[in-house]
N, C-alpha and C positions, 0 to 999 in steps of 0.2 A: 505125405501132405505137409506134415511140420516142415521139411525139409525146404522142399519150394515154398512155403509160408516165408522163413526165413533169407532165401535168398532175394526173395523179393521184396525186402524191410528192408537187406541191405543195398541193394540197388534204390530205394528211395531216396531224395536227400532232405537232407537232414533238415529242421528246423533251426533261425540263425542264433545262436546264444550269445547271452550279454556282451560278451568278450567279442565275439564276432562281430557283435555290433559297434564297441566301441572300438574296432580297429578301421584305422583308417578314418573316423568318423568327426573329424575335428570341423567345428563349426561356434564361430564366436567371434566376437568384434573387430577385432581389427584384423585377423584372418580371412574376413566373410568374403572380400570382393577377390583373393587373390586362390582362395581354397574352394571355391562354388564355381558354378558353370549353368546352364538355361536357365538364367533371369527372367523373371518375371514380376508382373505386378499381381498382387490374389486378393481375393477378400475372404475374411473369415465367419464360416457361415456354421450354424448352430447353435444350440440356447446357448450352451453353459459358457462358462471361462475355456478360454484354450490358455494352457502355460506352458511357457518355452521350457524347452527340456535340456541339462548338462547335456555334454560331451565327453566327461568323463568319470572315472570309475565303475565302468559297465554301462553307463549311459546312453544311449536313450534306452538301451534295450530291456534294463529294469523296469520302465514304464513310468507314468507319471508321480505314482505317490513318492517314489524313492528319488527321482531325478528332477524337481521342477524345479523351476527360478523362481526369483517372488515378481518375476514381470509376469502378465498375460495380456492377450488378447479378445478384445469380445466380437461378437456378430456385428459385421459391418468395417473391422478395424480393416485399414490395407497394408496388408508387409508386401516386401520385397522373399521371394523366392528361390532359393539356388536347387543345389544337388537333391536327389533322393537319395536314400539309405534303407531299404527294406520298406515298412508303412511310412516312415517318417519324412519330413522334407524339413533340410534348414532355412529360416529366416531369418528376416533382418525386421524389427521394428521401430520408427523413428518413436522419439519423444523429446520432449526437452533439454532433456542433460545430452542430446546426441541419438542414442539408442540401442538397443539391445538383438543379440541373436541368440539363437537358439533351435531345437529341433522342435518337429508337432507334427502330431498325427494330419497326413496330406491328403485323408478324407473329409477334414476341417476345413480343405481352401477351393476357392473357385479362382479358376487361371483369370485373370481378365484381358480384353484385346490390346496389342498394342501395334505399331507403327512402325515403319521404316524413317527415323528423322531425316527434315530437310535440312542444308549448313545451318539457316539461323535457328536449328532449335539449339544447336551447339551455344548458341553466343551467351556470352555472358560469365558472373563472375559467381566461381562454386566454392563452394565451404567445406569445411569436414574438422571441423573445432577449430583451430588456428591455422591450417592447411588451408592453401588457398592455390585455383587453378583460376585464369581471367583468358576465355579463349575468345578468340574475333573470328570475322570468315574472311580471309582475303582471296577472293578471286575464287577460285573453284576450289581451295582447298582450305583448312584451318590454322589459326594458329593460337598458341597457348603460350604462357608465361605464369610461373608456378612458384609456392614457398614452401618447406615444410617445415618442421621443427621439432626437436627434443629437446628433452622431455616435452617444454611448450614455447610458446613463444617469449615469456615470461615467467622463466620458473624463479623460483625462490633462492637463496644463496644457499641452504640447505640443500637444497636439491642437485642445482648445479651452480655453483659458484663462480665459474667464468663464464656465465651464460651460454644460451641454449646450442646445442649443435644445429648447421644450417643446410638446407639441399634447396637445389633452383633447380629450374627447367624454365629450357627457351627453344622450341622449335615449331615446324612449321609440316602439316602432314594430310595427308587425302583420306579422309573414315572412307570407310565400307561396309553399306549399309547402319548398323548401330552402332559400330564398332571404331576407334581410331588408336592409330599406334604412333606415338611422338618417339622418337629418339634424337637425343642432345646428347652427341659426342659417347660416354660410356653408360648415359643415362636413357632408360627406357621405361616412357608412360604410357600406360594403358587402360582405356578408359569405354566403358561400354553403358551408350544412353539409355536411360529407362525416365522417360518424361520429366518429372522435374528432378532429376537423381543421377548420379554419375557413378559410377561404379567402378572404381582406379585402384590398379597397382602397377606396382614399376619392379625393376629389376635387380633392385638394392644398391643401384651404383650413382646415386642422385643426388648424394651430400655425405655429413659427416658420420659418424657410426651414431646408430640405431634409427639417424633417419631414414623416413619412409612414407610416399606419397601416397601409399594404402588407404582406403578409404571409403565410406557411403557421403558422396558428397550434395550438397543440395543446392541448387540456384539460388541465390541470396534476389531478394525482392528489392523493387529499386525502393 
């Protein structure tokens, strides 16, 4: 009886441990649009505070006390949602300075509906700190005309003293469904709508070293 007790504890699997959870598990700001996958919009439903949780040193798998950020979310806030990871799902939360991601327990969110966009939901001129996409609809397909920058658009002589590295983009492309893919010559932008939110990454061949059009971008209001 021990015998069979035993093979069949080891035929069970295992439970996922901290390490487990932090492999593979990367979820954080300017990774978020290019390292996630099923977007969504959610709201966050439950009394207390929800806090975003590291990515690393055993993170999220430690659980809240040991892993939180000093961001959280309350009932009612809406993040953007990427990947699962065991209970947890990574987020994206806007605020002021830009925004924050991190993991959270993904019994915390309610998926909410969203749509298939028409061209002009595309239109218009998107932000993501000094990164800038201005797409129009021409004719049955898109076009877009892009900036990016390092450090920023304006850094400091400390920082970079011959001013900032540059990446453009100028092409012309057909989305499918929420999704559209520009490619300009060795440069490749990608960008996937979620209402008023762009969700871009490119290919790393789009300007000078370390630029990058990565990004939660938002539709600037006229």
């Amino acid at each position: 009886m021990l015998l069979r007790s035993l093979c069949l504890a080891l035929l069970l699997p295992l439970p996922a441990s901290a390490s487990d959870m932090a492999d593979g598990g990367s979820c954080r700001n300017g990774a978020f649009p290019s390292d996630q996958s099923n977007f969504a919009q959610a709201k966050v439903i439950g009394a207390q505070r929800l806090y975003l949780l590291d990515d690393m040193n055993g993170c999220p798998g430690k659980g809240e006390a040991a892993c939180r950020h000093a961001t959280y979310v309350v009932t009612g806030d809406t993040v953007i949602s990427g990947r699962d990871l065991g209970r947890y799902r990574c987020v994206f939360f806007h605020n002021r300075v830009g925004g924050s991601a991190g993991w959270v327990d993904k019994a915390r969110l309610q998926t909410l509906p969203t749509r298939i966009p028409v061209l002009t939901d595309w239109a218009g001129h998107w932000r993501s700190g000094d990164d800038s996409l201005v797409i129009r609809v021409q004719g049955n397909a898109l076009s877009v005309e892009g900036d990016a920058y390092w450090p920023s658009a304006n850094p400091s002589p400390e920082q970079r003293p011959g001013g900032p590295n540059l990446g453009q983009v100028a092409a012309r492309a057909v989305p499918e469904g929420e999704k559209v893919v520009f490619s300009d010559d060795m440069c490749e932008v990608r960008a996937h709508w979620l209402g008023d939110t762009l969700l871009v990454a490119d290919n790393a061949e789009c300007g000078g070293m370390n630029v990058r059009f990565n990004g939660v971008y938002r539709l600037k209001q006229p």
